[in-house]
ZADRENFI-331059 format. One record per residue (C-alpha): residue in three letters; x, y, z; residue number from 0. Coordinates in steps of 0.02 Angstrom, whole numbers, plus 50000, padded with zeros to 5 digits. Last residue first. Layout:
<loses>
ALA; X; Y; Z; NUM
...
</loses>
This chain:
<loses>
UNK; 50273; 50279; 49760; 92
UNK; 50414; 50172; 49722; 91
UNK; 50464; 50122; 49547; 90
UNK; 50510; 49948; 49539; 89
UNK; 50386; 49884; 49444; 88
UNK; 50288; 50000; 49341; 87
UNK; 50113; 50027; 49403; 86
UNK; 49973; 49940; 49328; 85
UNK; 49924; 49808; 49479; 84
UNK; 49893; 49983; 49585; 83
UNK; 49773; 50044; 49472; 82
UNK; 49799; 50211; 49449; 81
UNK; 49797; 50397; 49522; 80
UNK; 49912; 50502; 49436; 79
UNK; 50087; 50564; 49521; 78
UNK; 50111; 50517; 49687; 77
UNK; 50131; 50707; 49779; 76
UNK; 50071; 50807; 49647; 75
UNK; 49911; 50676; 49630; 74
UNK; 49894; 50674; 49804; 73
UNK; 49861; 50849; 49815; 72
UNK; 49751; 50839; 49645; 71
UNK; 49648; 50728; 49720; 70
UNK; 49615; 50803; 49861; 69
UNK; 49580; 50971; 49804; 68
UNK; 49427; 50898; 49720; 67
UNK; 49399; 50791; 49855; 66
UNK; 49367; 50951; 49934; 65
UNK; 49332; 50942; 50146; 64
UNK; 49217; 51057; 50236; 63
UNK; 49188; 50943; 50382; 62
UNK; 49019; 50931; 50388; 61
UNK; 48991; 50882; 50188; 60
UNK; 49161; 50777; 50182; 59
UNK; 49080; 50625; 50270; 58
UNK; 48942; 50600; 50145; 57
UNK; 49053; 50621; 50017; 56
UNK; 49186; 50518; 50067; 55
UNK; 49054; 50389; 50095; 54
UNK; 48984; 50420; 49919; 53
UNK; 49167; 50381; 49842; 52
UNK; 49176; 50221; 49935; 51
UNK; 49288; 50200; 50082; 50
UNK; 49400; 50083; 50114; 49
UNK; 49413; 50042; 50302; 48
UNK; 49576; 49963; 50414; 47
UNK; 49669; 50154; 50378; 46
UNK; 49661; 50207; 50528; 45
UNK; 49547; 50347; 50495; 44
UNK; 49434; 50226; 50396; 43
UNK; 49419; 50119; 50552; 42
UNK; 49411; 50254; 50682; 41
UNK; 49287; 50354; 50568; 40
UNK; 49164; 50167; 50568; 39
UNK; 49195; 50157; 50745; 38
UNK; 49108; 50306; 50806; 37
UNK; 48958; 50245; 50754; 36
UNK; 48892; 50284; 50595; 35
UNK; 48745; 50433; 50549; 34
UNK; 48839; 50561; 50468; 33
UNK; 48823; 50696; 50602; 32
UNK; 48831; 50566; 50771; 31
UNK; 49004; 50492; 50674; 30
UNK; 49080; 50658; 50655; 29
UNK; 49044; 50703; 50854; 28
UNK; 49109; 50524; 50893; 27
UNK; 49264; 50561; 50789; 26
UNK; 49298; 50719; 50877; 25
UNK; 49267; 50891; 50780; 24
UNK; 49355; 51043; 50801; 23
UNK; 49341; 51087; 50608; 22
UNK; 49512; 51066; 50595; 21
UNK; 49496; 50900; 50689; 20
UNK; 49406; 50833; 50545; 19
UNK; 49499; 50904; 50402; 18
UNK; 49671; 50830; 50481; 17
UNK; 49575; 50665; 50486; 16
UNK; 49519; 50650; 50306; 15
UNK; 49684; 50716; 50239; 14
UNK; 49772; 50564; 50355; 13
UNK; 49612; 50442; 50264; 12
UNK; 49678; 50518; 50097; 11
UNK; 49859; 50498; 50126; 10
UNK; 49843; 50330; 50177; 9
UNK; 49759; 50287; 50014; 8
UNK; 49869; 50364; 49891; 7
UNK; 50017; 50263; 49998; 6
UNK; 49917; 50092; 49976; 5
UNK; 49862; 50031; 50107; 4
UNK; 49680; 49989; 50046; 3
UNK; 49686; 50055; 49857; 2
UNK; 49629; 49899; 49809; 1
UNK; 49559; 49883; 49614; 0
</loses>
């Protein structure tokens, strides 16, 4: 499945973001915790970068953020979460 671009997916990597600067963080200060390079929370942030559910993980830990909550944000706002090759065409999302 590719999620990259998709609406769910920009949404997730803005979420992402909004969690990191909440928490007064820059990306370089992010990056040092988890181990990457600045670079790698550019490219995700941006939207260039899937990331794997254990990278959201990882990256969620020092910035307080919920997938949990996540999902279910995104899921009000798109409806459920599904392959993007099995939506109905036409509808917009």
């Amino acid at each position: 499945m590719k999620f990259l671009r998709t609406p769910e997916h920009k949404r997730l990597m803005k979420m992402l973001a909004t969690a990191r600067k909440s928490k007064g963080l820059t990306q370089q200060q992010l990056a040092e915790q988890i181990g990457e390079n600045q670079n790698f929370i550019s490219k995700y942030e941006s939207g260039e970068r899937r990331l794997d559910f254990l990278e959201v993980a990882a990256i969620s830990r020092p910035i307080g953020f919920n997938m949990a909550h996540a999902v279910r944000e995104i899921e009000s706002e798109y409806g459920p979460i599904v392959n993007p090759k099995q939506r109905k065409a036409g509808k917009k999302r």
